[in-house]
C-alpha positions as semicolon CSV with decimal commas, in nm:
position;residue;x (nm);y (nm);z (nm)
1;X;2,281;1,930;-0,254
2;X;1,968;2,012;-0,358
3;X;1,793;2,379;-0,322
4;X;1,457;2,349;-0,131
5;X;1,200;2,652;-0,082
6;X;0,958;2,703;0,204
7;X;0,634;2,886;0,135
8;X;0,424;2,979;0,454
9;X;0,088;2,941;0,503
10;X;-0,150;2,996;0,773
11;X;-0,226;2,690;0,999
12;X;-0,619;2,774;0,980
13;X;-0,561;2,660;0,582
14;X;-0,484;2,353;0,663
15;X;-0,739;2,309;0,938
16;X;-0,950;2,401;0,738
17;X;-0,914;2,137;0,489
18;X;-0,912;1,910;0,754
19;X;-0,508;1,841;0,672
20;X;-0,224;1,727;0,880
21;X;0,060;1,965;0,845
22;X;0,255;1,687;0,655
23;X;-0,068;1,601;0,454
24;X;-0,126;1,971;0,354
25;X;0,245;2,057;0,262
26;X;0,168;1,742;0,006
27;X;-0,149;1,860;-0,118
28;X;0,007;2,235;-0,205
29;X;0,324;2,041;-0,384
30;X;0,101;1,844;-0,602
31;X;-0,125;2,087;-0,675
32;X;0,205;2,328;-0,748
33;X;0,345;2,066;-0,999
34;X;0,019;2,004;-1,175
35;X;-0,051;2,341;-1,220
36;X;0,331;2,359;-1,354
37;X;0,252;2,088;-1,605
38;X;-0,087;2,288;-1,712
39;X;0,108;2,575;-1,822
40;X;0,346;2,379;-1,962
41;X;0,633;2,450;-1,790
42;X;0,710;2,144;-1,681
43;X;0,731;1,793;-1,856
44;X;0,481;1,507;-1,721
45;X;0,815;1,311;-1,628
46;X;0,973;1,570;-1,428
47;X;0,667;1,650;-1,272
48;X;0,598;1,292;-1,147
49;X;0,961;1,245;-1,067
50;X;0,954;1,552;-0,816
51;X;0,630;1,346;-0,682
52;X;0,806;1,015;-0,660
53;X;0,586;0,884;-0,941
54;X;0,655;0,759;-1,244
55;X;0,524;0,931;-1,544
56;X;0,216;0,739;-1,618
57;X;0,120;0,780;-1,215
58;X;0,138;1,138;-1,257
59;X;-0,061;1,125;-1,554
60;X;-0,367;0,921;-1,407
61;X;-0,331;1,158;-1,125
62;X;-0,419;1,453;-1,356
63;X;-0,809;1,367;-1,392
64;X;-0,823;1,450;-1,027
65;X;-0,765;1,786;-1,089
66;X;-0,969;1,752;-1,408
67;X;-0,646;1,835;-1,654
68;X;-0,611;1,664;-1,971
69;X;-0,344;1,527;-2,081
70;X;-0,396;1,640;-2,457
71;X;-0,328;2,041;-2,357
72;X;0,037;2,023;-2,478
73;X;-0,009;1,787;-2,763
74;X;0,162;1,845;-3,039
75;X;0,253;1,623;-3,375
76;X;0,615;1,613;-3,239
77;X;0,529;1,530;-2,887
78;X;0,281;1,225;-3,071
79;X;0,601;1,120;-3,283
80;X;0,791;1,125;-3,052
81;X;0,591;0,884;-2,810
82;X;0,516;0,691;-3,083
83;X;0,893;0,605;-3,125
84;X;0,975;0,547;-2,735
85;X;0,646;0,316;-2,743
């Protein structure tokens, strides 16, 4: 079983982003998880996973929040995707 969290916010947000509730509670988890990834807490792959997406989805997704995908990377990281290509 997994854990899940609920985090309230006021209806009027979402209103006034002109959301569905369902639509809004999206919105806030992506923008959570891409935020996440910013900071680098969180690995591209999990993050797209917890979105349904694969990797490269969440990756393309990441310009729409203007984040670059070069923030964490490192010679390892470059290595290492080298070898998995």
């Amino acid at each position: 079983m997994k854990n899940q969290y609920q985090v309230n916010f006021p209806v009027e947000l979402a209103f006034s982003l002109k959301m569905q509730e369902q639509e809004f509670a999206q919105e806030v988890k992506k923008l959570f998880l891409v935020k996440l990834y910013e900071l680098g807490k969180i690995s591209s792959g999990k993050a797209g996973e917890f979105l349904g997406l694969t990797r490269v989805d969440f990756l393309e997704m990441l310009r729409l929040y203007n984040i670059s995908i070069f923030n964490d990377l490192t010679e390892e990281t470059l290595l290492n995707d080298l070898q998995n290509a």
